[in-house]
Structures are given as C-alpha cells and as structure tokens.
PAGUTOR-99178 format. One record per atom (N, C-alpha, C, O): x, y, z; residue in one letter. Coordinates in steps of 0.1 Angstrom, whole numbers, plus 5000, padded with zeros to 4 digits. Layout:
BEGIN
XYZA;...
This chain:
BEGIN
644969415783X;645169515773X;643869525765X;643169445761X;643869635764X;642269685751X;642469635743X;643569595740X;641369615733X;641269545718X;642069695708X;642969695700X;641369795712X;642069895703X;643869945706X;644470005697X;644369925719X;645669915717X;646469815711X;647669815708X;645069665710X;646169545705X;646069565692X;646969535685X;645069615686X;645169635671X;646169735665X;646669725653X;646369805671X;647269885669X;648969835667X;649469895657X;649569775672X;650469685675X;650969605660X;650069555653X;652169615656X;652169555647X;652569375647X;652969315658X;652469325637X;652269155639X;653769105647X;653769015656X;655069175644X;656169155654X;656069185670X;656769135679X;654869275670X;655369315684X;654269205687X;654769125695X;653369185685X;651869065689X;652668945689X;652368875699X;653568885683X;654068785682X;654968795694X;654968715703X;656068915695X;656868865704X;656568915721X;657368905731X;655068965721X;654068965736X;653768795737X;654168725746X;653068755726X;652968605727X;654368515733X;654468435742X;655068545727X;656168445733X;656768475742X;657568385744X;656768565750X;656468645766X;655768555775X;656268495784X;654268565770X;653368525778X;653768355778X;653868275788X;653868335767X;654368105767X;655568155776X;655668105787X;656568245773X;657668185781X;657268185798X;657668095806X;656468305799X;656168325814X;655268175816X;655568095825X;654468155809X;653767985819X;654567895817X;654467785824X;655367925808X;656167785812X;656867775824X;656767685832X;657967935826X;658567935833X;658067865850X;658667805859X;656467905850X;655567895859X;655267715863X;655167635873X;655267725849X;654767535850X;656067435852X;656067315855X;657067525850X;658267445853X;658867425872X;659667345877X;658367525878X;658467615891X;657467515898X;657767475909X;656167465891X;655167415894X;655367295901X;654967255912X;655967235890X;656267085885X;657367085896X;657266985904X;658167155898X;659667115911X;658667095925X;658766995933X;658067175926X;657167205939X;655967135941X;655367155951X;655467035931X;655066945930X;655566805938X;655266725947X;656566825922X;657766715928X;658466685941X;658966575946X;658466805947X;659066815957X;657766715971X;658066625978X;657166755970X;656066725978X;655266625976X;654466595985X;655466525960X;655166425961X;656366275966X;656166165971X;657166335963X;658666245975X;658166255983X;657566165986X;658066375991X;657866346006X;656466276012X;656166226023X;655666296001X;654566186006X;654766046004X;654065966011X;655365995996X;656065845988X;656965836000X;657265716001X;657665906011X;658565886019X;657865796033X;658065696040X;656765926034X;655865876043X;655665726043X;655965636051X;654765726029X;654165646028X;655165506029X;654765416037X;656665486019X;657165406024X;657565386036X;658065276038X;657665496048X;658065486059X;656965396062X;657265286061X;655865406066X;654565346065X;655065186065X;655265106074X;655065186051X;654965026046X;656164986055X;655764906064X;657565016056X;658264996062X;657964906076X;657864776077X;657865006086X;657364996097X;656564836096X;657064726099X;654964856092X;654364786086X;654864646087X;654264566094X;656164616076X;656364516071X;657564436087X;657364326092X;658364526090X;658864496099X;658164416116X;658564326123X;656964536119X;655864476126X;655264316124X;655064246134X;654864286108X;654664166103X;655764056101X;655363936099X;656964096101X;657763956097X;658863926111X;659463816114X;658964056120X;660464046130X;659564036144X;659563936151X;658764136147X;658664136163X;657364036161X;657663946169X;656464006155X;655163916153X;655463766162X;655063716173X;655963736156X;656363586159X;656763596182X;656563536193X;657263676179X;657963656194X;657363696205X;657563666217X;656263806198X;655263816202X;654063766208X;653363786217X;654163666197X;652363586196X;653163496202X;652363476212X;654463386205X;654763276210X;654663336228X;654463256237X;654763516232X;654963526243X;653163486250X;652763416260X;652663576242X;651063566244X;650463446246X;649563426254X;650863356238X;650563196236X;650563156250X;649563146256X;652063146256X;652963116265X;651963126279X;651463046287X;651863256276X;651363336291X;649763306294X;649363306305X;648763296279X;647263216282X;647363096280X;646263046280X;648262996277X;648362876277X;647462746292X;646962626292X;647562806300X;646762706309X;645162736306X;644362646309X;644662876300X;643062886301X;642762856287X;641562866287X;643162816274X;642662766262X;643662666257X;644662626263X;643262636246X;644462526236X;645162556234X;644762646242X;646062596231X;647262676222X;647162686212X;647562796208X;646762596202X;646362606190X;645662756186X;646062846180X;644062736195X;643662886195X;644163016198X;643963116190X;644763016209X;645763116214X;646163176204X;645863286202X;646863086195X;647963166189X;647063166177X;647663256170X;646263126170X;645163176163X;644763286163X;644463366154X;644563296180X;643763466178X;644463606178X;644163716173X;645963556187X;646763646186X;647763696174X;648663786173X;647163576161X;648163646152X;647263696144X;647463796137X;645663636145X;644863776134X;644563886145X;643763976141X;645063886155X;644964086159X;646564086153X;646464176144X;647364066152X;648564116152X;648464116132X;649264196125X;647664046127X;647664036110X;647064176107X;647464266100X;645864176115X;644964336114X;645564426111X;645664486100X;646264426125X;646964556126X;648464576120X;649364646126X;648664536110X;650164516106X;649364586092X;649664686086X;648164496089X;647364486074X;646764676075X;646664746065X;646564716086X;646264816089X;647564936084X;647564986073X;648464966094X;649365016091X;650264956076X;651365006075X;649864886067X;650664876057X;649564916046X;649864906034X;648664936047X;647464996035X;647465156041X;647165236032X;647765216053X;647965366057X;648965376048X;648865456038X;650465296051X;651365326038X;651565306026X;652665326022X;650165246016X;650265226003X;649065346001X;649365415991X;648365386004X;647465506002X;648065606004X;647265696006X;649365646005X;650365726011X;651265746001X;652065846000X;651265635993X;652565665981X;651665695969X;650665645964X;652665825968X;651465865952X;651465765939X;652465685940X;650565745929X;650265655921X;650565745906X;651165705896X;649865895907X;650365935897X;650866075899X;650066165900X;652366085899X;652866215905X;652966295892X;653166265880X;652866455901X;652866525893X;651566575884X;651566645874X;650166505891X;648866535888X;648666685882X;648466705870X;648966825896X;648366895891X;648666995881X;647967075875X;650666935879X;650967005867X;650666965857X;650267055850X;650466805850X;649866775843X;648266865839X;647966885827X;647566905848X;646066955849X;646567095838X;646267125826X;647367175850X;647467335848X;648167315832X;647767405824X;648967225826X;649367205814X;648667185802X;649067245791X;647567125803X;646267125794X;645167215797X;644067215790X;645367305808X;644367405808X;645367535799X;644967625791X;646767505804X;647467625795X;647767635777X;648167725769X;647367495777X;647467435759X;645967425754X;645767395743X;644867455763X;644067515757X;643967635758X;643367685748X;644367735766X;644767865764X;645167935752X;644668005744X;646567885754X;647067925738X;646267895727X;645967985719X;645767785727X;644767755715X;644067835712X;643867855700X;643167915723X;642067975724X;642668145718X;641968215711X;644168185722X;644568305721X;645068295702X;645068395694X;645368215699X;645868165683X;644468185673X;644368175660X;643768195679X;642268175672X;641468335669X;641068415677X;641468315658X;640468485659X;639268465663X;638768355661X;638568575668X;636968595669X;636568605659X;636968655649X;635168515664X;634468565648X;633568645647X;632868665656X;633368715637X;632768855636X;631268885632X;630969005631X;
C-alpha cells in the first residue's frame, strides 16, 4: 500500500489492518508449527527406529552370533581371539547403526518456527515504529 493512501486512513482503520496482518502470521505460524511438528515425529521415528534396530543387533542376535563364528574358526586361532575380533566388528557395527539413529532424533524441535517467530516479532516491532523525518 502507498504512504499517501495509508495516511489517509484513519487511526481505527490502521489499527484494525494491523491486527489483520498479526492475525494472518499467526494464523501462518500456527500452520507452520503443525507441519513442522509433523515432520519432526517422523524423523524422531526414524531415528528411534534406528536406535531400535541398533540396540536389538547389540544385546539379542550378537552373542549367538559371535559364539557361532568362534565355533567355526576355532581350530585356526585361540578362541579367546576369535571371539575378540568378532565382537569388535559386531560392536562397530551395532555402534554404527545406533549413532545413524541418535543423529536422527531431533534435539530441538520446532527450530524453524521458533526462527520465522522472532523474524515476525521483529517485524511488528519495526511496523509499530515511526520513521524518522
């Protein structure tokens, strides 16, 4: 809108454009924040899917695993080693897939509404303020 149609305008109608325009970003920022929300669950799903997996890999199939592996190179090393080596590939890779699912679960959700929130609160700020002359 022009400076010479907004001056024209009297202080009710300027005031209730203003609370138009807040209601419309809120309305926006509220729309934001769902669709946000929405999409940071499903990465926290992942991600505990992730850890899941992960933890299950490390505490259930591991063991029966590494005793089969043991089992089966048992005549060409000690056993001791054997199963030394076969549980740090199996620790790796467990340690692997459970940091894919902690980098996966969001830490602070709801980032970018937070962002567009203080860009919109200094907006208003900015629109509350006269120019100076």
């Amino acid at each position: 809108m022009q400076a010479e149609t907004i001056r024209r305008l009297s202080t009710g109608e300027l005031i209730a454009r203003l609370v138009d325009n807040v209601s419309g970003i809120f309305d926006h920022e509220i729309a934001l924040a769902k669709e946000e929300a929405r999409q940071d669950a499903r990465q926290a799903i992942v991600g505990g899917a992730a850890l899941a997996i992960g933890g299950i890999l490390l505490y259930t199939v591991v063991p029966a695993v590494i005793t089969a592996i043991v089992l089966a190179i048992w005549p060409t090393l000690n056993p001791v080693w054997i199963a030394l080596i076969v549980a740090a590939f199996f620790l790796v890779v467990g340690a692997i897939v459970a940091i894919y699912g902690w980098m996966n679960v969001k830490m602070q959700p709801l980032e970018q509404t937070r962002d567009t929130l203080k860009e919109d609160v200094e907006w208003a700020k900015r629109q509350t303020t006269s120019p100076k002359r």
